[in-house]
N, C-alpha and C positions, 0 to 999 in steps of 0.2 A: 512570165513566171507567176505561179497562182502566190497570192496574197494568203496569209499566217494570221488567223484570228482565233482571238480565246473566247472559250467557252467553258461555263460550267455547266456541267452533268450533273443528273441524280443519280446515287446508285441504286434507288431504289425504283425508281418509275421512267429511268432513264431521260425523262426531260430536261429541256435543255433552257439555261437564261444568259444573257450577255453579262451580267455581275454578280457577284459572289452576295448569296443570303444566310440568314441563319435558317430559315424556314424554305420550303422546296416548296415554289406557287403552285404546282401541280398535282402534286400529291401530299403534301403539308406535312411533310416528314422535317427533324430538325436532324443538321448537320449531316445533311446527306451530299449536299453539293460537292465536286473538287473540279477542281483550274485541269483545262485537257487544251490542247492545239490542234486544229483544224485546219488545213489549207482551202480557202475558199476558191471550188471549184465551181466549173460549169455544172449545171443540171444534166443539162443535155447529153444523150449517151452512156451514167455516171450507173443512171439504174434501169435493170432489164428483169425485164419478166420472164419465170422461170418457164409460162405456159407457151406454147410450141404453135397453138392454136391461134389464127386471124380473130383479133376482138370482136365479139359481135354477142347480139342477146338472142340467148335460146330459152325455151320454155323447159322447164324442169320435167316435165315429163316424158320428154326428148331426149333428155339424155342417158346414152348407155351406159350401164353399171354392168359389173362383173365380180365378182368372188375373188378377193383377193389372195393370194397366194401364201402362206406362212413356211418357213424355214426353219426348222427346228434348229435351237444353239446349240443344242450337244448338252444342256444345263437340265435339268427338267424343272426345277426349280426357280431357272429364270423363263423358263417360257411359260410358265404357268402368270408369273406378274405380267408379260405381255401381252398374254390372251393368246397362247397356241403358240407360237414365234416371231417371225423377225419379217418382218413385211418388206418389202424391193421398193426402193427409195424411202421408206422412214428415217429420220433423223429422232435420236431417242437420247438423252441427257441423263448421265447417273452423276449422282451428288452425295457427298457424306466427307466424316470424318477427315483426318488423313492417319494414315496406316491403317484402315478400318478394312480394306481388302478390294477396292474398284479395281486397279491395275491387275491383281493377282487374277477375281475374278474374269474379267473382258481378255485375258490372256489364255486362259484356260477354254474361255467361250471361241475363241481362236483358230487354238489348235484344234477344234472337234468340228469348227464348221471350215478349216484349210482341208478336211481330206475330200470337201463335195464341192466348195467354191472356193475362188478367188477371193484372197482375206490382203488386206494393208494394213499393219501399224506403225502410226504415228507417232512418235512419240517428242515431245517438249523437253521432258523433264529429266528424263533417266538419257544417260549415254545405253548403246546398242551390249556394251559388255557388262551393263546392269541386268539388262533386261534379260541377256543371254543365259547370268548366274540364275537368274531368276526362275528361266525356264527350267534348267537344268536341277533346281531344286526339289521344283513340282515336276518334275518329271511328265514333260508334257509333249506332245510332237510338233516339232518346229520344222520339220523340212520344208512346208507348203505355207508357211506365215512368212509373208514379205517384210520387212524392218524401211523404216524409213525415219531418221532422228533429225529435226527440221521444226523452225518455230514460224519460219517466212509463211505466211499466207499467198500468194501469188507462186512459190516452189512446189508449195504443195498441193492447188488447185491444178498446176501443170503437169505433177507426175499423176493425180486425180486420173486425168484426161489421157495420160500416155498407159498408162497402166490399168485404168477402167476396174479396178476391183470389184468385186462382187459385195463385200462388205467393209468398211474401214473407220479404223479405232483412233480418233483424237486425243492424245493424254497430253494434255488438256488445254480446252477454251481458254481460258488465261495469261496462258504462256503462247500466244500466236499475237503476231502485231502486221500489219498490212503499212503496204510505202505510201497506200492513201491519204494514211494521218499521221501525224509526227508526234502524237501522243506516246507515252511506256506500252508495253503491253501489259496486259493485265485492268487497263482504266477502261471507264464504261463505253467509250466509245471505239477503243477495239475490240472491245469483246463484242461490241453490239454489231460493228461492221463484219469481222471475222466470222461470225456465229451466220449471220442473215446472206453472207457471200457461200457459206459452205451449205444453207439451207438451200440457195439455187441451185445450187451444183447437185444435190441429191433428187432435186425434183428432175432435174436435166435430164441425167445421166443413169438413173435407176438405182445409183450405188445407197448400200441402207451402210449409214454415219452412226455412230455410238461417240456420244462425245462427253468426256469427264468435264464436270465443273467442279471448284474446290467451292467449299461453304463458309459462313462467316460466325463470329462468337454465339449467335442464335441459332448456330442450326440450320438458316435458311442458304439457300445459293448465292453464292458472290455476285455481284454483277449486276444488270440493269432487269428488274421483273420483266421487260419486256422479254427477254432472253427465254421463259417459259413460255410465252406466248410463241415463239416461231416456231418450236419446234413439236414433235407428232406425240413425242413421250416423254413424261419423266419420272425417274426412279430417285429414289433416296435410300441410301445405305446407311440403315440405323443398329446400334448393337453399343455394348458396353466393353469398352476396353479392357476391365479385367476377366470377362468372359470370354469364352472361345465362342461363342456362338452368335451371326448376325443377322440381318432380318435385311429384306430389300421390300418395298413400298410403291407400289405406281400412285403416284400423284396425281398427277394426266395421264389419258391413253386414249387416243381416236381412233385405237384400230380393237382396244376391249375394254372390261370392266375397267374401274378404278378400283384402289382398297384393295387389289390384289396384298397377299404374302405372300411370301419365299424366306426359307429358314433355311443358315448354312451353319455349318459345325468347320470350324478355322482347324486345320488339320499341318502336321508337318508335310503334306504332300498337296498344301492350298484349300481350297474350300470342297464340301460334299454336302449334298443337298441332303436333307431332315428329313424323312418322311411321314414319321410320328413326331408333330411339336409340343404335343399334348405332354407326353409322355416325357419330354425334357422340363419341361416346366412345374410340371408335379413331380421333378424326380426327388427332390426332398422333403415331398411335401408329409406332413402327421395332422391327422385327424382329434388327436386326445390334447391340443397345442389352442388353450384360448387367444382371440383373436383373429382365428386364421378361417377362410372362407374359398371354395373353390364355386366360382360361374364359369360362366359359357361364352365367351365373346366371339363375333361374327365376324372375320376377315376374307371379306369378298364372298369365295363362295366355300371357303374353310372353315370348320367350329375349332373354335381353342380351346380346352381346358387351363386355364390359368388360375393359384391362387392369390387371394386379396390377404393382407396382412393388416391387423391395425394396432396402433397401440395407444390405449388412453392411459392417461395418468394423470393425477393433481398437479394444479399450475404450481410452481413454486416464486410466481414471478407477478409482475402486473397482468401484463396481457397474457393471454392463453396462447398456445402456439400452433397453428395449423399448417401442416407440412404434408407432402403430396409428391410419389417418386411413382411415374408412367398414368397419372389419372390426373384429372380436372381443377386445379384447386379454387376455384370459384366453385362448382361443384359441392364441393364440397361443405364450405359456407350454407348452402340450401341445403343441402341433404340433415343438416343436424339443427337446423333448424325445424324442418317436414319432423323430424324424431322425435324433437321435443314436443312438440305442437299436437303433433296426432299418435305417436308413440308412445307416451308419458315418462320420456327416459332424457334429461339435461344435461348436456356437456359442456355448459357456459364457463367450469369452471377448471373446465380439463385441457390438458396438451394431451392434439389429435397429432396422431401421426400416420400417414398412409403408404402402403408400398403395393405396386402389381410385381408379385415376383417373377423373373428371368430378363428382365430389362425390358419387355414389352409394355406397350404406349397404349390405352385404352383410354378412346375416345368417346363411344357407343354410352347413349343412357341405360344401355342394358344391364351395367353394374351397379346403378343404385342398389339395389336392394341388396346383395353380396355386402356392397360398401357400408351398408347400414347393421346387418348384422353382423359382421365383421366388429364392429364396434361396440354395438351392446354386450357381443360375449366379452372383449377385450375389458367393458367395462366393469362388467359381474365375474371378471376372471373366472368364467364357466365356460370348456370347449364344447361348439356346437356338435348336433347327434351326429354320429360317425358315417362317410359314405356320400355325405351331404353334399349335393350342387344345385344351385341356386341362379337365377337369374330372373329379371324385371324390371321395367322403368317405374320413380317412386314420381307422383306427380306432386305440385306444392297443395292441393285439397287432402293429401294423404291416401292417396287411389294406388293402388298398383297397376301398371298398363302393359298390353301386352308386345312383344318385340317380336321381331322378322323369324321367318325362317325356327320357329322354336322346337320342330319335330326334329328337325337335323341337329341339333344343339341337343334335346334329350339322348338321342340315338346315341351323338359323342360321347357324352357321360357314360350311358348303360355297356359301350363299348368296352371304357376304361372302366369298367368293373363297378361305381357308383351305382348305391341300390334304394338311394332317396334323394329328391328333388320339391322344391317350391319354385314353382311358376306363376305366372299371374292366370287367372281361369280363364282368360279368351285362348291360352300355349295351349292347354289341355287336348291331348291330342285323341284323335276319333276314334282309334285301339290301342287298349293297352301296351307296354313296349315290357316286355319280358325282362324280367329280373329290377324293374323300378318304378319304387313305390312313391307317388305323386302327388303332391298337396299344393293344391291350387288357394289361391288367394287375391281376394279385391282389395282389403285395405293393409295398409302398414300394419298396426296393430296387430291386426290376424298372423301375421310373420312374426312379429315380438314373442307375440304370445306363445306360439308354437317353441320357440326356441328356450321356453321358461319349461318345458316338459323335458 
């Protein structure tokens, strides 16, 4: 009989030490450790290689390569974060919220990819007459989605194997526990086993895995970081609860970009893909509304129109208050400092507030300058000239610099009707773009200034 040792896991880097720290030796995270049970097995036989192939070393230029195949989900929305579709054997990881819409959507991606392949859902969490309501709500074709409600890991690598699907839906990592370990399910060392046992089975077998993970008070995935490292892709399902509209994110992807987006509108009949997210985003947007500023930000190979909101106002307090809803807020700290310095305009004594409106997350330095005049009007309570879209990185000399991709970002604008733009002079594009008038600029000030006419 194998012998029962404890170990404590990190939930963060997944490393492992014989007693319990406040500090993780590994990654130096505090309070990440907890108490898991282990049966100390043999090595031997325990772990197998997913590759098919007799070990041996070949030259890299020897090996065959081929075009891989993509599968469209039925989504357009979601094939677009994966880069075209669903690759035969990927294992792909979506994470977010709870109620935010993973189960509804991978349900839907289901039924549209059951009427060309063989589909398996799995499900942990919901009984089969959940999921049935569910389908029946969204209105969706279930004849050819197989059901299978099961947390055993070993049950479910065996109907894997008898059933061979074509694609299959884990809801969710978390809730599967293997008779390996005698840990709960859910602790870092079933999720790490369960995750890395269904990771071989997909390389095996060909079947492409979609596996839900739940996330933790930060936002990030539950569980061990190595969990990210196994698998092909991962998506994050980002969106604000009181909105209907939510946003999916590739994190990772070895088979396309990263920084992809996907915009869905939450519907009584499930989710439907956004085609113009432009146009949601500015749908209440006004122009004659001091504070308010629309740029251009770059999501993969999509321009956004988004506007910037800021609001300054005198401190009424000791410290001044810097607040920041989908933007940087260290960022932010330097940006008003570059304003004072090389802008001649001081906020040391003001409460800054910042918002990107529709609940979008802007990471790109492409919105300093948006972020910067945004605030000077905010501060002269004077709306900036009407039509206006803006974008540019501000540097700390006070330089404006120029950012990716800026002809496809003008074009978005001139699209959506915008008939003036400030760019940094390297965007300046080679022909004029029809119907928008363009003002290039090197330094901050030269932006200030403009906006004082």
């Amino acid at each position: 009989m194998a012998k029962i040792k404890t170990v404590y896991s990190c939930a963060d880097c997944g490393g492992q030490t014989s007693k319990w720290q406040g500090q993780c030796p590994h990654c130096q995270a505090w309070n990440t450790l907890s108490e898991s049970l282990i049966p100390d097995m043999p090595t031997q036989g325990r772990f197998q290689s997913w590759s098919d192939s007799t070990t041996q070393v070949l030259r890299l230029s020897e090996v065959q390569t081929a075009e891989m195949p993509r599968d469209p989900s039925g989504i357009d929305e979601l094939d677009r974060v994966l880069g075209g579709g669903i690759v035969r054997g990927a294992v792909i990881l979506i994470g977010g919220d709870p109620g935010i819409g993973k189960s509804t959507l991978l349900l839907q991606a289901l039924s549209e990819m059951g009427l060309r392949r063989k589909v398996l859902y799995v499900s942990g969490e919901e009984s089969p007459q959940q999921i049935a309501l569910r389908a029946t709500r969204l209105d969706v074709q279930t004849e050819r989605v197989n059901l299978l409600a099961e947390i055993r890991l070993e049950t479910i690598l065996q109907m894997l194997k008898q059933e061979r699907p074509d694609v299959a839906v884990i809801d969710s990592i978390q809730t599967l526990y293997t008779d390996q370990i005698s840990s709960a399910p859910g602790s870092v060392s079933q999720v790490r086993e369960c995750a890395a046992q269904l990771t071989r089975m997909a390389k095996q077998s060909g079947t492409t895995i979609l596996l839900v993970g739940h996330v933790t008070k930060e936002g990030s995935l539950a569980g061990p970081r190595v969990l990210e490292h196994m698998v092909d892709t991962v998506l994050y399902f980002e969106g604000d609860s009181h909105s209907n509209y939510r946003m999916i994110r590739a994190i990772k992807n070895r088979f396309g970009a990263v920084n992809e987006l996907g915009v869905f509108a939450m519907t009584e009949r499930g989710l439907k893909g956004v085609s113009n997210p432009s146009a949601i985003f500015l749908s209440s947007y006004r122009d004659d509304v001091p504070g308010s500023c629309v740029m251009v930000t770059q999501e993969g190979s999509r321009p956004l129109l988004v506007e910037i909101q800021a609001l300054v106002d005198d401190c009424h307090g000791l410290q001044p208050k810097r607040l920041t809803v989908g933007l940087e807020q260290n960022r932010l700290a330097m940006l008003l400092a570059v304003l004072h310095r090389h802008g001649g305009v001081a906020c040391f004594d003001q409460d800054v507030f910042l918002n990107a409106v529709g609940g979008v997350k802007i990471i790109e330095p492409a919105a300093d300058l948006a972020i910067i005049l945004a605030m000077v009007s905010s501060l002269r309570n004077k709306p900036l000239p009407p039509k206006l879209v803006v974008f540019g990185e501000v540097g700390l000399a006070g330089e404006v610099r120029p950012v990716t991709r800026g002809q496809e970002r003008l074009r978005e604008a001139a699209k959506l009707g915008f008939t003036r733009a400030i760019v940094p002079t390297a965007n300046r594009p080679r022909q004029p773009i029809e119907g928008l008038e363009i003002m290039t600029v090197d330094r901050l000030g030269q932006a200030v200034e403009y906006c004082r006419t």
